[in-house]
C-alpha positions in Angstrom: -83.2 87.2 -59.9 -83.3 84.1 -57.4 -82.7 80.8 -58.9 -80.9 82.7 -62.4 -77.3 83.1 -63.3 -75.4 83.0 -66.2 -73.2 81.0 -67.4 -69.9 83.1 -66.7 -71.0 84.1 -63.4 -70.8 80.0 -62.1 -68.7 79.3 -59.8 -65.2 77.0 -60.6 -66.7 73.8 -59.4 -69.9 74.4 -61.5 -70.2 71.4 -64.2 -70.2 72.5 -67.8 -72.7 70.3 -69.8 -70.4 68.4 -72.9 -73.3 69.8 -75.5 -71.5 73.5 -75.0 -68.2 72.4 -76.8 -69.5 70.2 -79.2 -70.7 72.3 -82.3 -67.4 74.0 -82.4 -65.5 71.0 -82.5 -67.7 69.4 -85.3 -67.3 72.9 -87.2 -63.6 72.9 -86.7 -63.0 69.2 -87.7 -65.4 69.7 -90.8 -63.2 72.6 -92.1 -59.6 70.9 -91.7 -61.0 68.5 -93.6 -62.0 70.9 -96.5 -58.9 72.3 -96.2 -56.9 69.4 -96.4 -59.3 68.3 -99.4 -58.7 71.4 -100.9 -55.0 70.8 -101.0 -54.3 68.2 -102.1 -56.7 68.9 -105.4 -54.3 71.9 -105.7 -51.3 69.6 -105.5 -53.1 66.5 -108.1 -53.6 69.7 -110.4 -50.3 71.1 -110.3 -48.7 67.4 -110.7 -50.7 66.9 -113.8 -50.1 70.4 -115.3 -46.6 69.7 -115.1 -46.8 66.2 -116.1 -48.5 67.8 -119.3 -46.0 70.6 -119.9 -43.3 68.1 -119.9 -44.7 65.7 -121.9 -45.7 68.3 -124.5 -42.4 70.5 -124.5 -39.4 67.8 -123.7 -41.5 65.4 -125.4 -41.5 67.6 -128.6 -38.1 68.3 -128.7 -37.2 64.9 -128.4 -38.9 63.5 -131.0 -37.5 66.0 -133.5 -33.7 64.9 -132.2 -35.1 61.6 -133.0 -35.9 62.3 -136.6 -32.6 64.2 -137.4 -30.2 61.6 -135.2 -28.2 60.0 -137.8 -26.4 57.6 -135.6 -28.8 55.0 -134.8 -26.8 54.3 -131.3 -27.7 58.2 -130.5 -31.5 57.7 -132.1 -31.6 54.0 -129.5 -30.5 56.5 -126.4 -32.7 59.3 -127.1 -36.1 56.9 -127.8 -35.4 55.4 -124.3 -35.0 59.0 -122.5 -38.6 59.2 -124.6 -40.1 56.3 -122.8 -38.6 57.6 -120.2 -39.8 61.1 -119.7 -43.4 59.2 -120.8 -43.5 57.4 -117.6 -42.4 60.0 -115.4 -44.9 61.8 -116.6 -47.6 59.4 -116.5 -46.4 58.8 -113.0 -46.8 62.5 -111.9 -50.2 63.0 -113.7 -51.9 59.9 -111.5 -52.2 59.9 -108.2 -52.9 56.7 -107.3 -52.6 53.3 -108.9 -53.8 49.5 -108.2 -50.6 47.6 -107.4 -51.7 44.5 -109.9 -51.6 47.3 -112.8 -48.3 48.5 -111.7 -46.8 45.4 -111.2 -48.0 45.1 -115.5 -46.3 48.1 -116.1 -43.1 47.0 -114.1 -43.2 44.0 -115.9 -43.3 45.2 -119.6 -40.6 47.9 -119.1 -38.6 45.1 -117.6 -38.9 43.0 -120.7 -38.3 45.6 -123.1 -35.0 46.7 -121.3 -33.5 43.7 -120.5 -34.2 42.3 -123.9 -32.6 45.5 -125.5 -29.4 43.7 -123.7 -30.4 40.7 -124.8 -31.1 38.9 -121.1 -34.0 36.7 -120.6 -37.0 37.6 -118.1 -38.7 35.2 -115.8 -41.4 37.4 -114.0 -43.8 35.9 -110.9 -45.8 38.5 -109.2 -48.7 37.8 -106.8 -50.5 41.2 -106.2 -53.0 38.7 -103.8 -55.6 40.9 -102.6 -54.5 43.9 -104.3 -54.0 47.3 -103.2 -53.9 50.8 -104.3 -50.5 52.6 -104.1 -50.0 56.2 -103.1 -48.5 58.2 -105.9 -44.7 58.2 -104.0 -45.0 54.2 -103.1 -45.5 53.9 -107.2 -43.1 56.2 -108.0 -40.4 54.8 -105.3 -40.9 51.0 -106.3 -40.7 51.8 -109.9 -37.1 54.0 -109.5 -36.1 50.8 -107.6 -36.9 48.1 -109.9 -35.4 50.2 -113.0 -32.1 50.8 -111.0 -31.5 47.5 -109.9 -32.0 46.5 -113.4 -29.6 48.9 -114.7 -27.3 47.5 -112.5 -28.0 44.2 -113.4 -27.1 44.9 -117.0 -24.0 47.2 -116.7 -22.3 45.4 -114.3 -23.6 41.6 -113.9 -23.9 40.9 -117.4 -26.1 38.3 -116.7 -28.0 36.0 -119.4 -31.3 36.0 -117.4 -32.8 37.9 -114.3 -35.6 36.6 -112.1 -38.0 38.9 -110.4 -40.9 37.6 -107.7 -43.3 39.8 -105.9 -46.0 38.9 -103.5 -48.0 41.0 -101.5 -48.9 39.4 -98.0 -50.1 41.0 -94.8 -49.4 44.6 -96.0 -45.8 44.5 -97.0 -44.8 43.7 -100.7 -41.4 41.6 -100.7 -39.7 41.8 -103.9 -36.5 39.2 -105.3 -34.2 39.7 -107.9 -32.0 37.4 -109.1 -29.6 37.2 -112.1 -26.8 34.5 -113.2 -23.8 37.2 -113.7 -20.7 37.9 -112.8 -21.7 40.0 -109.4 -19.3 38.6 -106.0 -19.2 39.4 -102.5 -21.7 42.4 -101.9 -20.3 43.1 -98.5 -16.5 44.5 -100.8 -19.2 46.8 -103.3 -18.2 49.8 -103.6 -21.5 52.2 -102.5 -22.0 54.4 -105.3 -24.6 56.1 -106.1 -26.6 53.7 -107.8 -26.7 51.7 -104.5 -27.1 54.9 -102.4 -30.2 55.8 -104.2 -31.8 52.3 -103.7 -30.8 52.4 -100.1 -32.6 55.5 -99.5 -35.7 55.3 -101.4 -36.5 51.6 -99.7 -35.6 53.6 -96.3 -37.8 56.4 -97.6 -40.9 53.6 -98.2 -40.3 52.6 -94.8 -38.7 49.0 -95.9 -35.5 47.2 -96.1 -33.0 45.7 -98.6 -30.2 43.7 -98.9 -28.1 41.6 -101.2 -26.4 38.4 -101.2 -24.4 36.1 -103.5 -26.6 33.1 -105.4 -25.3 29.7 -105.8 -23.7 28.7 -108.2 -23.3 32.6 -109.7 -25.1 35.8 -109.5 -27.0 38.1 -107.0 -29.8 38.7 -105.5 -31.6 41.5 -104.1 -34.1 41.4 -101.4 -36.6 44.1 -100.4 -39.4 44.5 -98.3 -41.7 47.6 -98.6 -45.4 48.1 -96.3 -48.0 49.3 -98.1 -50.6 49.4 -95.9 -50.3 51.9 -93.2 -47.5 50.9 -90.9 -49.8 50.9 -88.0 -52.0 47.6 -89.8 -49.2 45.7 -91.5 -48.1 42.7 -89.4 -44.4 42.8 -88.8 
């Protein structure tokens, strides 16, 4: 009929109104979004499953090597394994975390560990406004803290370690210090201690180096973002 034609039959030139796309681009956003909701409550369920599976199997057997251990050196190792196999799994089972309560949790099992060795602790950490951590950023920082630690005690032998943290702008910066016997970090050798450290920072999208203190010692300086890499100032 005069006047009718549909909307197939215009010709190439013909404008096409924005309102025809719309709905199925609305529909299509709306179920990524399930979808990607959907997922990850699949993944937060299988993390905690695990995290419970370990913490009631290993953990079990454990404590019962614990109990029968008659060497108290062997009883010392396997109670710190316990602690930590607890804070893996605590690690797994949460997603997320605010980082002023990590920083606590960073702070006691630094003070438990280094006075096992007998070093002193002096702690300052600033969370300032306070952020929340992504399940891998907790999980990173925390392997980095306890290995340079480790470090700290097997090799440095120091009688006290310093750690500052202070969130600004985004990006949490993080010093270690500690009055051993460490020299010249440029002639380490990289092992895979070191390795590990590199590659988890790199993995967090920050930096670290090291450098020798004045008059004895080392110290390790990192720099992580934790806001999304886009929003943190440089």
């Amino acid at each position: 009929m005069p006047g009718w034609a549909l909307v197939d039959t215009l010709p190439s030139h013909a404008p096409v109104r924005p309102v025809d796309r719309v709905p199925d681009r609305v529909t299509r956003t709306g179920d990524e979004a399930r979808v990607a909701e959907a997922f990850e409550q699949g993944r937060c369920t299988e993390r905690t499953r695990l995290a419970q599976d370990l913490h009631d199997d290993i953990g079990a057997r454990l404590l019962t090597l614990i109990v029968r251990a008659r060497d108290p050196a062997l009883a010392e190792a396997l109670r710190e394994t316990l602690r930590d196999l607890k804070s893996l799994t605590r690690s797994l089972s949460a997603s997320r975390m605010r980082l002023s309560e990590a920083g606590s949790d960073w702070q006691a099992d630094a003070a438990r560990r280094l006075a096992e060795a007998d070093i002193s602790l002096h702690w300052n950490f600033d969370a300032g406004p306070d952020m929340t951590l992504e399940s891998g950023q907790w999980q990173g920082l925390s392997r980095v803290l306890r290995e340079l630690l480790s470090n700290a005690i097997a090799h440095a032998r120091p009688r006290s370690v310093c750690v500052k943290g202070l969130l600004r702008d985004g990006w949490l910066s993080l010093t270690i210090d500690d009055d051993g016997v460490g020299r010249n970090p440029e002639h380490w050798a990289c092992g895979m201690g070191l390795s590990g450290v590199r590659r988890r920072v790199r993995d967090l999208g920050g930096i670290v180096s090291w450098q020798e203190r004045s008059p004895s010692g080392i110290r390790c300086m990192l720099r992580v973002p934790l806001a999304d890499p886009a929003h943190a100032s440089s």
